[in-house]
C-alpha positions in Angstrom: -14.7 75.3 5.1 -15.6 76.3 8.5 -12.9 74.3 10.0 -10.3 75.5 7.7 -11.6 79.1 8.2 -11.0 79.0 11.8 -7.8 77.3 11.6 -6.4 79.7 9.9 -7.8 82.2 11.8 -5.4 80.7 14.8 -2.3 80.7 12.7 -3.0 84.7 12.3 -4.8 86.1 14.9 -1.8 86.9 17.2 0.6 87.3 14.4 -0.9 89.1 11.7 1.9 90.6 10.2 2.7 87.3 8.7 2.5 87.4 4.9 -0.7 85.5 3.6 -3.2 86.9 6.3 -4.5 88.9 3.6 -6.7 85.7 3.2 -8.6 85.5 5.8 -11.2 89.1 4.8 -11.5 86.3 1.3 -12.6 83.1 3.7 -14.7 85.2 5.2 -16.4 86.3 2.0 -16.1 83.0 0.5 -18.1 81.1 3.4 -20.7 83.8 2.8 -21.0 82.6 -1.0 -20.7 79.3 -0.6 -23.1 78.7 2.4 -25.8 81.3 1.1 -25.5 83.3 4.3 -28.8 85.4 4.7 -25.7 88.0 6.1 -22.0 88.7 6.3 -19.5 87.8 8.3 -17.3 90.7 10.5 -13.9 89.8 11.5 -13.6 91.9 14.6 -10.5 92.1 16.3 -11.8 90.8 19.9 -10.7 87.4 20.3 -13.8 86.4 22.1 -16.1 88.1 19.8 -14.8 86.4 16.5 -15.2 83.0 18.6 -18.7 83.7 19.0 -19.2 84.3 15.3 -17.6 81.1 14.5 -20.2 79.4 17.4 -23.1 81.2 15.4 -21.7 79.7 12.3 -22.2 76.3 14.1 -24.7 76.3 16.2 -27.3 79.0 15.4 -30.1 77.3 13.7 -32.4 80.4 13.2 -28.9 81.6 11.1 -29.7 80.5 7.5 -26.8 79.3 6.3 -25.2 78.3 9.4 -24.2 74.6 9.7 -26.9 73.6 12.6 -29.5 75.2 10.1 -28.2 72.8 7.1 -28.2 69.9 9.5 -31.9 70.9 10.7 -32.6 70.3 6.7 -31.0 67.1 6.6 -32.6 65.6 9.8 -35.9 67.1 8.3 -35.4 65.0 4.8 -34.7 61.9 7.1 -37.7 62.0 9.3 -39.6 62.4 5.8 -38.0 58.5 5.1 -37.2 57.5 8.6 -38.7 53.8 7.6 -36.4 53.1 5.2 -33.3 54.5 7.2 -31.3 51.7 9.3 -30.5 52.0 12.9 -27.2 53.2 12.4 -28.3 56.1 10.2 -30.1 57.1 13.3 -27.0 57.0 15.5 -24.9 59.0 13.3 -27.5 61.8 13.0 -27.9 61.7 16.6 -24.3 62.1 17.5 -24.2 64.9 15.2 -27.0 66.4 16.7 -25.6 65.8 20.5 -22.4 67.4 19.5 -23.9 70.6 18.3 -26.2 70.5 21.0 -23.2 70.2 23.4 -21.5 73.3 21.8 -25.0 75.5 22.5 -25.1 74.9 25.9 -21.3 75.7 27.1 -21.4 79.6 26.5 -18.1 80.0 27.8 -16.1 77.9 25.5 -13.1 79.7 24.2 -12.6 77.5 21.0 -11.7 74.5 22.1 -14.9 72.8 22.2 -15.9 74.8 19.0 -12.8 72.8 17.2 -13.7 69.4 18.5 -18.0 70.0 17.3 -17.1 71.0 14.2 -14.6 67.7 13.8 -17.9 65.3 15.6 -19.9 66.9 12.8 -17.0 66.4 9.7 -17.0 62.7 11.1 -20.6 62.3 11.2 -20.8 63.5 7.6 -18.0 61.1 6.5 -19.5 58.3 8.0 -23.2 59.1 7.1 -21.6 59.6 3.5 -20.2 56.0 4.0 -23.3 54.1 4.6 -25.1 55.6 1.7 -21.9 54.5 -0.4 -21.7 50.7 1.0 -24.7 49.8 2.6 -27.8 51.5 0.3 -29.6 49.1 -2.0 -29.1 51.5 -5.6 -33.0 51.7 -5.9 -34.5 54.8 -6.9 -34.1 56.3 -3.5 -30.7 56.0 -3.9 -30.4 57.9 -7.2 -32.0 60.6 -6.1 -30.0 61.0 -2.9 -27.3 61.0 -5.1 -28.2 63.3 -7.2 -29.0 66.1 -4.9 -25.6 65.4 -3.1 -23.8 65.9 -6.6 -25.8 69.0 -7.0 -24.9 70.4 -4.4 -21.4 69.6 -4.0 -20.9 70.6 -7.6 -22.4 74.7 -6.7 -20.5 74.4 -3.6 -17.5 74.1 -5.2 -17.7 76.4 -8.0 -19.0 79.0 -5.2 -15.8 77.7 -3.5 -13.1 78.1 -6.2 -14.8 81.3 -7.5 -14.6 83.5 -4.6 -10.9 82.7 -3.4 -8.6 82.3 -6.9 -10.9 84.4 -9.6 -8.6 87.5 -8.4 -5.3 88.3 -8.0 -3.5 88.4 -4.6 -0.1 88.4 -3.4 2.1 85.3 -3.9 1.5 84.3 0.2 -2.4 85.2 0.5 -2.9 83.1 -2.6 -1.1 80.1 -1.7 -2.7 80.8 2.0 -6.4 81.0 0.0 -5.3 77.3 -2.1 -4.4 75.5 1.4 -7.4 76.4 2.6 -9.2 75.3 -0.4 -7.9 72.1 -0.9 -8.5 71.4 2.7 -12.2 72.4 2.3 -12.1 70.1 -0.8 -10.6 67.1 0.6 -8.1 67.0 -1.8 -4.7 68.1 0.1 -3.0 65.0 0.1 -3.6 64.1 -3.2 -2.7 67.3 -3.9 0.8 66.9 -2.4 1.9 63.9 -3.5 1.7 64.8 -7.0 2.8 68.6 -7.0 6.1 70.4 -5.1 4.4 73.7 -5.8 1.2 75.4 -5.3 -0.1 77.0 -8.4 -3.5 77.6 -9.7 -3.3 75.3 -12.7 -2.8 72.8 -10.8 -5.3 72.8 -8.0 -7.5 73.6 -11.2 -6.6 70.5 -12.6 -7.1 68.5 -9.8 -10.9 70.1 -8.4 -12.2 70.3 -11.7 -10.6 68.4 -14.4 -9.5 65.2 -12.7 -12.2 62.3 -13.4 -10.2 60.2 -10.7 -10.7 62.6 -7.8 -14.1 62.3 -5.9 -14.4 65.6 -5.1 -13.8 67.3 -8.9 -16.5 68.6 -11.1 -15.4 65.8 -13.8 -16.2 63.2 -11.4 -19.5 64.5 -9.9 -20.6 65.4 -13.5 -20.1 61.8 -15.1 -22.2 60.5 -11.7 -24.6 62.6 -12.0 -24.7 61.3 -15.9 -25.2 57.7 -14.5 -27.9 58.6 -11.8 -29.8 60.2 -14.8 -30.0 57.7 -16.4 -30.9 55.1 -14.2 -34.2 57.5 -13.4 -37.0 56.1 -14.9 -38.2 57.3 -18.6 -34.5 58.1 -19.3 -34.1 58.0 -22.8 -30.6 59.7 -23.1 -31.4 62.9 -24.1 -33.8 64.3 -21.6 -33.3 68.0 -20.5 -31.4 67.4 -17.6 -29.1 64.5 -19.7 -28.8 67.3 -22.1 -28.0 69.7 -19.7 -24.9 67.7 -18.2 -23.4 66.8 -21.7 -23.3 70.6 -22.5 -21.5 71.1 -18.9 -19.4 68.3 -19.5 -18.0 69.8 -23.3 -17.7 73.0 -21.8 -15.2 71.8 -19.2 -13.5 69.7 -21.9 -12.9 72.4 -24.1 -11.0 74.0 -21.3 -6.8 74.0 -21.0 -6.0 74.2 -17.2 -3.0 76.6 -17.7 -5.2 79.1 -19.3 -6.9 79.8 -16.4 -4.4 80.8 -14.6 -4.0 84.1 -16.9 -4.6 87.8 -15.1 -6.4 90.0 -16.5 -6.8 93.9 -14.5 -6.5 91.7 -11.4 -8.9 89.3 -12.8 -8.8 85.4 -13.9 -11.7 86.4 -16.6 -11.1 83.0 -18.4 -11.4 81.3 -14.8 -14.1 83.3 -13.8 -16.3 82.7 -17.2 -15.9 78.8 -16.8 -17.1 78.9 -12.7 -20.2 81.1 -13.3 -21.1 79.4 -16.8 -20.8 75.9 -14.4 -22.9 77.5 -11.6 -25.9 78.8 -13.6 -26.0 75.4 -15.7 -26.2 73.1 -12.5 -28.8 75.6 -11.1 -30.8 75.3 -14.2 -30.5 71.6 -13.5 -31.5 71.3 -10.2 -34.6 73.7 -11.5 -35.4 71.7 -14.5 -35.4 68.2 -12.0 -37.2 70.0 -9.2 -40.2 70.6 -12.1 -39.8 67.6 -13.4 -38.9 63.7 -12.8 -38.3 65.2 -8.8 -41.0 67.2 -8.5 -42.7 66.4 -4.8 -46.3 65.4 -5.2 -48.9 68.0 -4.2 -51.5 67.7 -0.7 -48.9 65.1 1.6 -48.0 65.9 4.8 -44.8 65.2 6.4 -45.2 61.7 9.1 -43.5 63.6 11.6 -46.1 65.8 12.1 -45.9 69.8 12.0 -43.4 70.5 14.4 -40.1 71.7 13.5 -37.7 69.6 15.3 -37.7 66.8 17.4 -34.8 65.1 19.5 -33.7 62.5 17.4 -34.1 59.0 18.7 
């Protein structure tokens, strides 16, 4: 999101009279939502100063929300494990962390640099994303990681969709605010090849309805399903199996093209589906956090109690 944020950014900044630019005031809201940014985001008109909010974005780990703050958490969660993680788990994280690193300490970077950290990260990611896919033994540990990356994805997403196509906007902001979507969603070339125009219905279809496409809520639902029930003491209608099934009707029961209908500016049938979705995959992640995940009480972390170390 930040990457397609500050590429569109570019295509405006010395040209915005261009139809579409309306979108970027609703990136800027929408990365707010999505990463749970303790505060908002100004889009100044000084070129250097909206670079510098786009480097805070990256590199500011005291910025919760930011994306070095979400990669503290993650390097965090690894040290917790670091035994069971291979060497080249350890070399992705500590490419990531160089890059960002590398960003911090060139203060007079103008945006290039900015663009090729937050591509080192998107790369790390991928490939980190990789070796859990092909080279993780699916034992518990596994299940749970996957679990809390189908969480996650699956609020990120409706936080995603809700804040940029729930209202109306003109015919060029909107299809400006679905680029930029798919591209966040990694879903633009699949996108393309099977539509010749950009509507909601169908970038509806394809991020939430599709149980082909990785990145849809159909797909992350029905593995979040499986992981369930590969957790111990499953017995197919827990809580949180329950909890799914009712997420999973309620997305059946929906008709693509009827979300695209206005309402006083408003996609209300949209909107209803997105924050009904979001508040039962919080509930989820609540009811696994107090139960079959819950962390035991008295450990302590093996890395000791500092915040951050360099990564080996």
């Amino acid at each position: 999101l930040l990457i397609s944020m500050r590429e569109r950014y570019q295509d405006y900044r010395n040209r915005p009279w261009l139809e579409g630019s309306d979108c970027l005031p609703v990136l800027l809201g929408t990365l707010v939502a999505t990463s749970q940014l303790s505060e908002g985001v100004a889009m100044v008109d000084d070129h250097r100063n909206v670079v510098a909010e786009f480097r805070a974005l990256t590199v500011d780990r005291a910025r919760p929300g930011s994306l070095a703050q979400s990669f503290g958490g993650l390097e965090r969660a690894a040290r917790a494990v670091r035994d069971q993680l291979s060497h080249d788990t350890w070399t992705v994280l500590a490419d990531v962390q160089r890059a960002l690193d590398d960003l911090a300490v060139d203060p007079e970077d103008d945006g290039a640099q900015l663009g090729a950290t937050q591509s080192a990260v998107l790369n790390g990611m991928l490939a980190l994303s990789g070796l859990g896919a092909e080279s993780m033994v699916r034992d518990l540990g596994w299940y749970v990681m996957d679990i809390g990356k189908r969480l996650e994805r699956g609020l990120a997403l409706v936080s995603l969709l809700s804040s940029t196509l729930t209202r109306e906007h003109t015919r060029p902001t909107e299809r400006a605010l679905m680029e930029s979507v798919l591209a966040a969603a990694e879903s633009s070339v699949t996108f393309r090849r099977r539509n010749t125009t950009v509507r909601v219905a169908a970038v509806a279809q394809l991020l939430l309805f599709d149980p082909g496409n990785p990145r849809s809520l159909a797909y992350l639902l029905d593995r979040l399903r499986e992981n369930l029930v590969a957790l111990p003491h499953s017995s197919g209608s827990s809580l949180p199996e329950r909890l799914v099934d009712e997420l999973l009707a309620t997305l059946r029961r929906c008709d693509p093209s009827d979300l695209e209908t206005v309402t006083d500016g408003v996609r209300a049938e949209f909107a209803r589906l997105l924050d009904s979705t979001h508040a039962g995959l919080t509930e989820l992640a609540v009811v696994l956090m107090k139960g079959p995940l819950s962390l035991p009480g008295g450990t302590r972390p093996l890395w000791g109690g500092t915040e951050r170390r360099d990564l080996p």
